[in-house]
C-alpha positions as CSV (number, residue, x, y, z in Angstrom):
1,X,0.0,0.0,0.0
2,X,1.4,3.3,-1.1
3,X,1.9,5.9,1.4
4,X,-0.5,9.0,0.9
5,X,-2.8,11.2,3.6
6,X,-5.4,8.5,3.4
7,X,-2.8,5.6,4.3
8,X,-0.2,7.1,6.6
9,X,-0.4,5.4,10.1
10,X,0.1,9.0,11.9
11,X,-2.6,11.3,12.1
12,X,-0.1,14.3,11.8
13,X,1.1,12.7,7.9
14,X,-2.9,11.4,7.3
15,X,-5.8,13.7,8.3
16,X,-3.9,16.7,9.2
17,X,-1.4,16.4,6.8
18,X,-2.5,19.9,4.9
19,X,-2.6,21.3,8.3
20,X,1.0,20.4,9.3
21,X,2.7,20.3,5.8
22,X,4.7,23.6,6.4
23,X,6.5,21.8,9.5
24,X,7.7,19.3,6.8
25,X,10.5,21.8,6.2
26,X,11.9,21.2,9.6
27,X,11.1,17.5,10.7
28,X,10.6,15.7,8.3
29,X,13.8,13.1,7.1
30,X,14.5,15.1,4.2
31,X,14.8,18.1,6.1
32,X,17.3,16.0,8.7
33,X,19.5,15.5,5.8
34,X,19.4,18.9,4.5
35,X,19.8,20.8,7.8
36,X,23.1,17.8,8.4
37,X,24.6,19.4,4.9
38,X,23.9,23.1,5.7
39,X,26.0,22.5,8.7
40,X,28.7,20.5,7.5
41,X,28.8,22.9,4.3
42,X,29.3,25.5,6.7
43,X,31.9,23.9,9.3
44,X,34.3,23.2,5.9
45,X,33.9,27.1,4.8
46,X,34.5,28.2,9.1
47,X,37.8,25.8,8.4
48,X,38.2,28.0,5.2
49,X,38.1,31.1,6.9
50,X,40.1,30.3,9.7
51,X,42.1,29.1,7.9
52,X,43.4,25.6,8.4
53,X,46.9,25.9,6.8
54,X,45.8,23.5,4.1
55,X,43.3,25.7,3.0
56,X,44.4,29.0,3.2
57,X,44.7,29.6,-0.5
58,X,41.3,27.8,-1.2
59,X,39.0,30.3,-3.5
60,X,36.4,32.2,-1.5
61,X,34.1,32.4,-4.9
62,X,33.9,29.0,-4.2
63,X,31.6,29.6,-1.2
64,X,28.5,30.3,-2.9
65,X,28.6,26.8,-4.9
66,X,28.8,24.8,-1.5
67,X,26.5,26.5,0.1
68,X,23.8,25.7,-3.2
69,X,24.7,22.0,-2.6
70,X,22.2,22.5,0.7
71,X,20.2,25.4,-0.2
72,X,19.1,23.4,-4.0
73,X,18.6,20.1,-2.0
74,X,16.4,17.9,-3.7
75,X,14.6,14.9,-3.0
76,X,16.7,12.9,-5.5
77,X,19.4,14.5,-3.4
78,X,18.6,12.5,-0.7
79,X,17.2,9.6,-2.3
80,X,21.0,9.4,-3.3
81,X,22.1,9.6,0.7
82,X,19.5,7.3,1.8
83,X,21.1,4.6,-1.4
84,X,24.2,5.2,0.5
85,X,23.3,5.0,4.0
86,X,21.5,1.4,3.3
87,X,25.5,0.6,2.6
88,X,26.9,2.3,5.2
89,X,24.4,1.9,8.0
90,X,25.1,5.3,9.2
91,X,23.5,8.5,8.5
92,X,25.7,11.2,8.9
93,X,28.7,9.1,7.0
94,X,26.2,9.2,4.0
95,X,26.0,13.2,3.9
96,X,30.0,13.0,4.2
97,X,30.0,11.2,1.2
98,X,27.6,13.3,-0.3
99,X,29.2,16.1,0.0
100,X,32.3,15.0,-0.6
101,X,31.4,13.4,-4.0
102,X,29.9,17.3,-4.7
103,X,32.7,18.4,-4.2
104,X,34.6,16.2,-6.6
105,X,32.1,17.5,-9.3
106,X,33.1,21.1,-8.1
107,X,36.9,20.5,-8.8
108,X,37.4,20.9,-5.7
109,X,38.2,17.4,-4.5
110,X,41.7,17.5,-3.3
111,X,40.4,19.3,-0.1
112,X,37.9,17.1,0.5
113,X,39.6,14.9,3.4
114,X,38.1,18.2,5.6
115,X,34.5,17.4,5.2
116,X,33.8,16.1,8.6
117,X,37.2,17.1,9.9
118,X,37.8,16.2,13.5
119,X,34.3,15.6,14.0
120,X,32.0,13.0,15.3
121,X,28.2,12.3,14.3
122,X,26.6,14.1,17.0
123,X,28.6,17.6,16.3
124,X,26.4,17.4,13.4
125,X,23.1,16.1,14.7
126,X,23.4,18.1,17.5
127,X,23.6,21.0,15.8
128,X,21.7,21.0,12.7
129,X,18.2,19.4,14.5
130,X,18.3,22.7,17.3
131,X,19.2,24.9,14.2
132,X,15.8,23.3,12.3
133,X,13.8,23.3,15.6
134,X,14.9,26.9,15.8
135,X,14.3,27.7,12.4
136,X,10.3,26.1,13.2
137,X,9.4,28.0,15.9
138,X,10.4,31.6,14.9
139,X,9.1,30.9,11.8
140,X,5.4,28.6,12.0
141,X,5.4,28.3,15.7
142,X,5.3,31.9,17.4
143,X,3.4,33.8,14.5
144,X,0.3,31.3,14.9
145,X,0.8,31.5,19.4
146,X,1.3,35.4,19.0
147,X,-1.8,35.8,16.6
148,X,-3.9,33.7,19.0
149,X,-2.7,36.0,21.4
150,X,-3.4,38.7,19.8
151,X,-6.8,37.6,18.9
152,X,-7.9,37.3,22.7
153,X,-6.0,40.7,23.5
154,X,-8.4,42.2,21.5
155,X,-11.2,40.6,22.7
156,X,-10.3,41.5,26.2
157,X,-10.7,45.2,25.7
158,X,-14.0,44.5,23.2
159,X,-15.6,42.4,26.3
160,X,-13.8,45.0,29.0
161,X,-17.0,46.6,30.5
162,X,-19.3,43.4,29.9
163,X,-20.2,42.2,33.6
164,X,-20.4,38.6,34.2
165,X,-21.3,35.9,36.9
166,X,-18.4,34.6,38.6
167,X,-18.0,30.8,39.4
168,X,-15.6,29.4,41.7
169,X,-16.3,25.7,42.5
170,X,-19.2,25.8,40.3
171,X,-21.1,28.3,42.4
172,X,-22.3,31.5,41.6
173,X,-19.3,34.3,43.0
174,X,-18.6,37.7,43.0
175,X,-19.2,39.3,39.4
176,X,-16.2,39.9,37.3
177,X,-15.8,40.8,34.0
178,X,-15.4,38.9,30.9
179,X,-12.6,40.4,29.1
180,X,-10.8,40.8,32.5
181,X,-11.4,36.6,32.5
182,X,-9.8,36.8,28.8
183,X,-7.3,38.8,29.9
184,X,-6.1,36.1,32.3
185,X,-4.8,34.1,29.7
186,X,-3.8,36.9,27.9
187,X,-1.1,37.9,30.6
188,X,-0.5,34.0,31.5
189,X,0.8,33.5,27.8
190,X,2.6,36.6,28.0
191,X,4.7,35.9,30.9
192,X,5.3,32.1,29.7
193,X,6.5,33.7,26.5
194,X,9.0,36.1,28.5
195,X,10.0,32.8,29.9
196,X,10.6,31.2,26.2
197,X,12.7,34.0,25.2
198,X,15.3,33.4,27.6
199,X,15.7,29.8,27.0
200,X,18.8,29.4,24.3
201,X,19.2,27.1,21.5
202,X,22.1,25.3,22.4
203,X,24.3,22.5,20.6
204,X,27.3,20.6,21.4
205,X,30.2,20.5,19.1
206,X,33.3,19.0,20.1
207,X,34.6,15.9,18.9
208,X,34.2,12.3,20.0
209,X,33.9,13.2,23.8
210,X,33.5,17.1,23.4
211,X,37.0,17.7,23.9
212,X,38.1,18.5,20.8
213,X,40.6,15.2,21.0
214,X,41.0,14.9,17.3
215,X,41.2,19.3,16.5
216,X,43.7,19.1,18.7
217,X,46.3,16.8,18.2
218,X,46.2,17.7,14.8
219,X,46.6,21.4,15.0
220,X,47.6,21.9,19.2
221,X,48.1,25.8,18.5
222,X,44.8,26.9,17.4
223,X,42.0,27.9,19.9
224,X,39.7,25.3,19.2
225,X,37.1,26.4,22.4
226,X,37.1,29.7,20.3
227,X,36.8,28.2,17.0
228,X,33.4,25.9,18.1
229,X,31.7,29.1,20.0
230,X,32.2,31.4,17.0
231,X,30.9,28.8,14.3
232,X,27.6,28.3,16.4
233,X,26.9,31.5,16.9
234,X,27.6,33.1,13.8
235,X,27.2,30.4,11.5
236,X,23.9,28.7,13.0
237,X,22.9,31.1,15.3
238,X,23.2,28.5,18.4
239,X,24.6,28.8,21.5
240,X,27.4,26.4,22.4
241,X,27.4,24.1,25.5
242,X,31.1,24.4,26.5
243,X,31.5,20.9,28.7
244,X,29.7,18.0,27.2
245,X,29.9,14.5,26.6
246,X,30.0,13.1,22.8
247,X,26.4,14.3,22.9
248,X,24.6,17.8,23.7
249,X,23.1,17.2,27.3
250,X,19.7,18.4,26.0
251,X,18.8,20.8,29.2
252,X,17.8,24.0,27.5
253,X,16.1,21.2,25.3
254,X,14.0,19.7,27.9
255,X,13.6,23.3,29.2
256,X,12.1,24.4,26.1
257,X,9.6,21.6,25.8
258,X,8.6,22.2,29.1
259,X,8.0,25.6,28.7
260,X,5.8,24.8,25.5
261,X,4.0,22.1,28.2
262,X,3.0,24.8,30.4
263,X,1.7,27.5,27.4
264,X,-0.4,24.6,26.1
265,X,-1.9,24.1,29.6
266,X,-2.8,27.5,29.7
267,X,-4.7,26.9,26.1
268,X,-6.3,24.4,27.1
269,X,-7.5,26.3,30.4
270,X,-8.7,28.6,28.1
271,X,-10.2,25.9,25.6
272,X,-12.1,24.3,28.7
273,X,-13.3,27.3,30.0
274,X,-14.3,28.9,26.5
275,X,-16.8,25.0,26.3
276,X,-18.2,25.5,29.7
277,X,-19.6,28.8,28.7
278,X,-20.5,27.8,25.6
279,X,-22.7,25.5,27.2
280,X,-24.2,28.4,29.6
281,X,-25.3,30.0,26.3
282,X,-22.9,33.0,26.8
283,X,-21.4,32.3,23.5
284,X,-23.2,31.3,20.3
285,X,-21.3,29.8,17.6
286,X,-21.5,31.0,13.7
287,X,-23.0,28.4,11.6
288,X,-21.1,27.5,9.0
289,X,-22.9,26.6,5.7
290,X,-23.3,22.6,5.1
291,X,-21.9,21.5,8.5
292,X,-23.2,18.7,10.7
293,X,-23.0,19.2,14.1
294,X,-24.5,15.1,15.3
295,X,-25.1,12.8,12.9
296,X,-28.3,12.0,14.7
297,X,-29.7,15.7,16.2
298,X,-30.0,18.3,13.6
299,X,-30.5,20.9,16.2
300,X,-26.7,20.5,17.8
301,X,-23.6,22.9,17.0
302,X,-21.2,21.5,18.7
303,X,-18.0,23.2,20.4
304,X,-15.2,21.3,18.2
305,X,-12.8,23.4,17.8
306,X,-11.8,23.7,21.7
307,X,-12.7,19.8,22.0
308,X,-10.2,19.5,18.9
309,X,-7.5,22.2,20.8
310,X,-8.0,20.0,24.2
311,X,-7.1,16.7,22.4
312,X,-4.3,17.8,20.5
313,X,-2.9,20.0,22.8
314,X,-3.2,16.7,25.4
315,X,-1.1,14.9,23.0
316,X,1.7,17.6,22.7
317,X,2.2,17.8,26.5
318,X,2.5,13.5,27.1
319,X,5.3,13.5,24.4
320,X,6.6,16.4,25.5
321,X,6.6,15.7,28.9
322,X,8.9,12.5,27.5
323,X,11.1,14.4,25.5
324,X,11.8,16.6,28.8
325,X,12.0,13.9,31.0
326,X,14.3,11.3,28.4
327,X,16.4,13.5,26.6
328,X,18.4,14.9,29.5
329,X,19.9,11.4,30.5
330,X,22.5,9.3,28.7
331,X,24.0,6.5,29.9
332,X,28.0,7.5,30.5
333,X,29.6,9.7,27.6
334,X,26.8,8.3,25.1
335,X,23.9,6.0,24.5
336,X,21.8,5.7,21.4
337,X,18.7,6.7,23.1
338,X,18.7,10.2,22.3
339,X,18.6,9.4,18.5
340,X,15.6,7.9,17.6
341,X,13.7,10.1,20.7
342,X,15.1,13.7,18.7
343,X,13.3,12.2,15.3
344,X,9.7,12.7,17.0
345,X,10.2,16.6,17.8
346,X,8.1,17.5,14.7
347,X,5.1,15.4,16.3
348,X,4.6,17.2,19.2
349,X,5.3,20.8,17.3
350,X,2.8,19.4,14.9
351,X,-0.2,18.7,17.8
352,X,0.3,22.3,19.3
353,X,-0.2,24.5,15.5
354,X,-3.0,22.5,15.3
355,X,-4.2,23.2,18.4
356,X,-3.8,26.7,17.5
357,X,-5.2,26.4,14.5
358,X,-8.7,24.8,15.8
359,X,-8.5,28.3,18.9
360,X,-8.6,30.5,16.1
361,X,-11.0,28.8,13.9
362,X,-13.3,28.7,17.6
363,X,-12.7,31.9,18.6
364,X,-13.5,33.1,15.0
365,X,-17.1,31.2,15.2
366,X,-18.0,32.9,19.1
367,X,-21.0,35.4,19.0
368,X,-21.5,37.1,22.5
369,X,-24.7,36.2,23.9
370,X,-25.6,39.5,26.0
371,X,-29.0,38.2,27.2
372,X,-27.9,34.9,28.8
373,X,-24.8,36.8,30.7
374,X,-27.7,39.1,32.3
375,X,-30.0,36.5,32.6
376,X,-27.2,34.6,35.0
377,X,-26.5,38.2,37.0
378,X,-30.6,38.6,37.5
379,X,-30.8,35.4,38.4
380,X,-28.1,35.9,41.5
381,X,-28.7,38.4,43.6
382,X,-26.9,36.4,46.4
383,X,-23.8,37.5,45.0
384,X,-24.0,40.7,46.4
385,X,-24.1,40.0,50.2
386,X,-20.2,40.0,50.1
387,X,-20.2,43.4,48.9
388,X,-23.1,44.5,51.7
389,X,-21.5,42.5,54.7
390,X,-17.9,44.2,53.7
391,X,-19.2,48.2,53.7
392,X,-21.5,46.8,56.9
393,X,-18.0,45.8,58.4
394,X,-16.5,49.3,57.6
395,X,-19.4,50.9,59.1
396,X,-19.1,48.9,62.6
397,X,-22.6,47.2,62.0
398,X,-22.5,44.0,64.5
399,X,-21.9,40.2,63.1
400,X,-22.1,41.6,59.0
401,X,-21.1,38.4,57.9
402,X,-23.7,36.6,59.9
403,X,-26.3,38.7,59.2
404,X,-25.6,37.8,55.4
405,X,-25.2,34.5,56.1
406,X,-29.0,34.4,57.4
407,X,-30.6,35.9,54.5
408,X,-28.6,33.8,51.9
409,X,-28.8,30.3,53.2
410,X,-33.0,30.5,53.4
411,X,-34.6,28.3,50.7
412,X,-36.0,31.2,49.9
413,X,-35.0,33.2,46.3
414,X,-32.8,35.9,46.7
415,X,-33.9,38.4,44.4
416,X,-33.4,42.7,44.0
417,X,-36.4,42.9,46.2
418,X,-35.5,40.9,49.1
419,X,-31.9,42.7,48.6
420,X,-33.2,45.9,49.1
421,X,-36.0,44.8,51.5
422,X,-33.0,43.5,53.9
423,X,-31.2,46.9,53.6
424,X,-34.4,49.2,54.4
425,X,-34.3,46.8,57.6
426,X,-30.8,47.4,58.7
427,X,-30.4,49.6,61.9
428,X,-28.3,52.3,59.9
429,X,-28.2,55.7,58.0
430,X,-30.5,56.3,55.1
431,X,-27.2,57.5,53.7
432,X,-25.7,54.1,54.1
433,X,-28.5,52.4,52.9
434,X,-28.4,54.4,49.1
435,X,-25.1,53.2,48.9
436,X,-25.6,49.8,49.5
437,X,-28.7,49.8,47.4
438,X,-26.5,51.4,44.4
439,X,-24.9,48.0,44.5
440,X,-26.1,44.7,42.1
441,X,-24.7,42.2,40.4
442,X,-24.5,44.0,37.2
443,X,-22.1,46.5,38.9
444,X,-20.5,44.7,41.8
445,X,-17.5,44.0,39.7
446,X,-14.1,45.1,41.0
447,X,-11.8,47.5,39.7
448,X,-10.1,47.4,36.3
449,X,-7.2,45.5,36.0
450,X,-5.7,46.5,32.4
């Protein structure tokens, strides 16, 4: 059976494929292979530049050429690597000779012995996959998280003055304000994005063991520590991790994934929070032309795309929790663990944009319902007993609280009437009574906050 969206075992290459396919670019095997060239393309032109004293008359022009070899990959490209590599039985050796045999057809073969130079596999794994991983969340990543962002910042201050009942443990609370509640996820991605910002992309480069064994002992007088930090940085725009093993250790790594973790549990906060009040009718939800909300009730429109963001946004946190938790750990200077783990990055990448994806396309459908939010606040006057008891306490008026406490906890409905009824009754001045009849649910709602 040929592999196409309606085959493909994974959900992310089958039914979401159109979704996804940008992220191809960055995780998918040919993009492995490409992103292993681009770095060993540039590691021979850093030697270049150094320069190595077998290559100091080597032709800058020539530069340009190399650097198409990655920049026109092809799939036959790396069809050709993959031919290779089922000799070999090693990946990276198959881009050597890749390159290599590219630069034979360049005429530039006699320097080729400096492909690889020095190097082991994981100087170029560990380096190209944070330079693609990089590359796919400055690029697909943070536009879609910012626009969602973006997208609720401004319904915060659309929904700013809209008062709303409150619910803490599923009670009716004190009222609050529903783009203040937007706003709480507004500032909660703001602040884990702070967070993200600080966390580097890091790789390890140096040698078999990361001590530059082989650099050294062929050229002892050349700063090789200097060498590795200036290539990452200015070449692949990586920090390097000065003391590793053969293998990056994968912290900032794990710290990155975790901090992605947390921003999807604050989307999926949101998602939950978003059905809930969906199903209190204080959002509607646009009816698109043709779609079928049950297969057996006509009536239903269903909340899909937050059940859609929940589920997917689920799945990116338990393999990124793994990732986090795994990739740190190695047994002794390397095990192979960390290589077949790194492959599944793009999976859990891939479950968060479309989690994004489905928040936008939900949040795009939402119609405020103004008469079910007022409906709720009518129906609870209770809620307004903290706000009498409190100015009661300020005015010296014995047992507040209790008094409250009596009135509310009757089976009796609280309503304006009884409210106001219960203030006309309350030894104090009239004075003191207007102001705590000025106060309902509809305007017992804090302060403003942004």
């Amino acid at each position: 059976m040929n592999l196409t969206a309606l085959t493909a075992i994974s959900p992310i290459d089958g039914r979401y494929r159109n979704q996804v396919a940008p992220l191809a670019a960055y995780f998918s095997e040919f993009a492995l292979i490409r992103y292993r060239l681009l770095v060993e393309v540039e590691y021979f032109i850093s030697l270049c530049e150094l320069p190595l004293p077998q290559l100091k008359d080597f032709d800058s022009n020539l530069y340009a050429g190399m650097r198409k070899i990655y920049e026109d990959f092809s799939l036959e490209d790396a069809q050709a690597i993959k031919d290779t590599e089922k000799v070999t039985n090693h990946d990276v050796k198959a881009v050597e000779y890749f390159l290599k045999d590219k630069l034979e057809k360049l005429g530039i073969g006699e320097t080729k012995e400096f492909v690889h130079f020095g190097l082991t596999s994981q100087d170029i794994n560990n380096t190209a996959i944070p330079v693609s991983l990089q590359e796919a969340v400055q690029k697909e990543y943070l536009p879609l998280l910012n626009q969602v962002k973006e997208t609720l910042a401004t319904l915060a201050v659309e929904w700013k003055e809209i008062p709303m009942l409150a619910h803490t443990h599923g009670q009716p609370a004190s009222p609050t304000r529903l783009g203040k509640e937007i706003q709480v996820f507004v500032e909660r991605l703001e602040q884990q994005l702070l967070l993200f910002n600080q966390i580097p992309f890091a790789g390890k480069f140096g040698g078999a063991t990361g001590n530059f064994n082989a650099h050294f002992v062929a050229y002892p007088s050349i700063n090789w520590i200097n060498f590795g930090n200036k290539f990452l940085q200015d070449k692949l725009n990586l920090k390097r991790s000065q003391v590793t093993t053969q293998i990056e250790h994968y912290d900032h790594l794990a710290a990155l994934f975790d901090n992605i973790k947390r921003i999807n549990t604050i989307l999926m906060d949101f998602a939950r929070d978003i059905w809930q009040y969906i199903s209190m009718g204080y959002f509607k939800q646009k009816i698109k032309e043709g779609e079928i909300g049950s297969s057996a009730m006509p009536h239903k429109v269903n909340p899909i795309d937050f059940e859609n963001a929940e589920g997917n946004l689920g799945m990116a946190n338990a393999i990124f929790a793994y990732l986090s938790e795994k990739l740190p750990i190695s047994r002794l200077q390397r095990d192979l663990t960390d290589s077949t783990v790194l492959r599944n990055i793009g999976v859990p990448i891939s479950h968060s944009l479309l989690a994004l994806r489905s928040l936008e396309k939900g949040i795009g459908k939402l119609q405020l319902n103004r008469e079910a939010l007022n409906n709720d606040l009518e129906e609870n006057w209770a809620v307004v007993a903290e706000a009498i008891q409190t100015v009661l306490r300020r005015e010296a008026y014995p047992a507040p609280y209790e008094a409250l406490k009596a009135l509310t906890r009757t089976n009796l409905k609280i309503t304006e009437a009884s409210i106001k009824e219960f203030i006309n009754a309350l030894d104090v001045p009239d004075e003191i009574k207007d102001e705590l009849k000025l106060i309902s649910p509809f305007t017992f709602t804090g302060i403003t906050l942004y």
